[in-house]
Every structure is written in C-alpha cells, then in structure tokens.
N, C-alpha and C positions, 0 to 999 in steps of 0.2 A: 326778840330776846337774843338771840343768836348774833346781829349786828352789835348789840351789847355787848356782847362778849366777846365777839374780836376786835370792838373798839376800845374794850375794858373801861365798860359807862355802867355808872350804878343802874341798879333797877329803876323802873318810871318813866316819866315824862324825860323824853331827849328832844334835844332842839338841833336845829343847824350846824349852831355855834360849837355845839358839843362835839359833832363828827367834826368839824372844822379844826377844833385845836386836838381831837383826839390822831386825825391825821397829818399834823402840822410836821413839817419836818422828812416824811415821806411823801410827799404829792402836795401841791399846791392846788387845792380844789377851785378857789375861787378864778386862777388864771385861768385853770380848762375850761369850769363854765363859761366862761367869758369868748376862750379860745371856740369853743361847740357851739356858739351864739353866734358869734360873726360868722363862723364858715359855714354856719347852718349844717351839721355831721355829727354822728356820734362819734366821741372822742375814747379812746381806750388807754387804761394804764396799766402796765405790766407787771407782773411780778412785785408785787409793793409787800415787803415783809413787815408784818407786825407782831411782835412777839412769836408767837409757834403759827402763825398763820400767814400762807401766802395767799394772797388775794390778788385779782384783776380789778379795776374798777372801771367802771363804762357811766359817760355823761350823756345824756340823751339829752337836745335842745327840744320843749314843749310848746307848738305853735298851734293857735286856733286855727275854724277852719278859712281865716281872710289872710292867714300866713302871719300875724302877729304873733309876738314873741310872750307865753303864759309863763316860763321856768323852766326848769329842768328837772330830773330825773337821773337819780345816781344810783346806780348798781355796784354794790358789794357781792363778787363772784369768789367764794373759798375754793381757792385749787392746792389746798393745803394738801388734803388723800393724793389729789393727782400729782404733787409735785415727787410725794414719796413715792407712788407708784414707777415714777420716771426714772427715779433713783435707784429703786431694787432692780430694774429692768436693765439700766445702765451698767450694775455692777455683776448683774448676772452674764449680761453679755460679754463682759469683758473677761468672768471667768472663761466662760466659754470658749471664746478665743483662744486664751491662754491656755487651758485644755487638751484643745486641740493641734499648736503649733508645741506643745513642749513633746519631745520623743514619748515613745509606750514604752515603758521599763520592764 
C-alpha cells in the first residue's frame, strides 16, 4: 500500500510495468537492473523526487545458489521524514550561527 502511494498506483494488483512507467522519467529502472546484473552489485539511486516524497531506490541482483542469475529486487526507501529532518537541522544551524556572530545589543 504505501509503494502505492508514492508511486500514485490505484489500489490492487501492480505489476512491473506499473512501477516502470510510474518511475519513468526519474530513474531508468530497466538500465540499473541491467547495470546490477552485469556487475553483479547492488546499485543505489539517490534522491529520486516524486511528488512530496523523496525516495532512495536500491536494485539488488538475485542469484541461485550455482551463481545464476533469478532477477532482482527493488527497494523503495522513503527519506522523505529524513530529508525534512535535514532541513530543519540546516536552518536551525544556520540561525545559530548567525546568532551568535551578530553583536549582543
């Protein structure tokens, strides 16, 4: 439900397809898998905004245990809280700062 929701997919059945064109334009999914298969690595994408939500995504390559290649595994990480957390933090410090280098009146 919640990947639903920051990929803004109706309720139900999702497919592939659907996170594919719902991220289309922010991240090209099909080159990382691709990219995390060849180099055999989990691959990470940064900061991908979508609507009110910043997300990480992480491509994991899925190999049996003879090292063949099963698929992958995609991780939708919300660092949405954390990105505002880093924000208030930023502009706190910077009052701070300023604070304290303007004279005491």
């Amino acid at each position: 439900p919640k990947a639903r929701e920051i990929l803004s997919l109706p309720p139900g059945k999702t497919t592939m397809v659907d996170v594919l064109n719902s991220l289309s334009g922010k991240i090209d999914i099909r080159t990382k898998v691709e990219e995390a298969i060849q180099k055999s690595t989990i691959i990470t994408v940064h900061d991908i905004g979508l609507g009110a939500f910043n997300l990480h995504v992480i491509i994991i390559p899925v190999k049996d245990k003879d090292g063949g290649f099963l698929g992958s595994v995609i991780v939708l990480h919300d660092r949405t809280k954390t990105k505002e957390l880093e924000a208030l933090r930023n502009q706190f410090e910077a009052m701070m700062i300023h604070d304290l280098r303007a004279p005491l009146g």
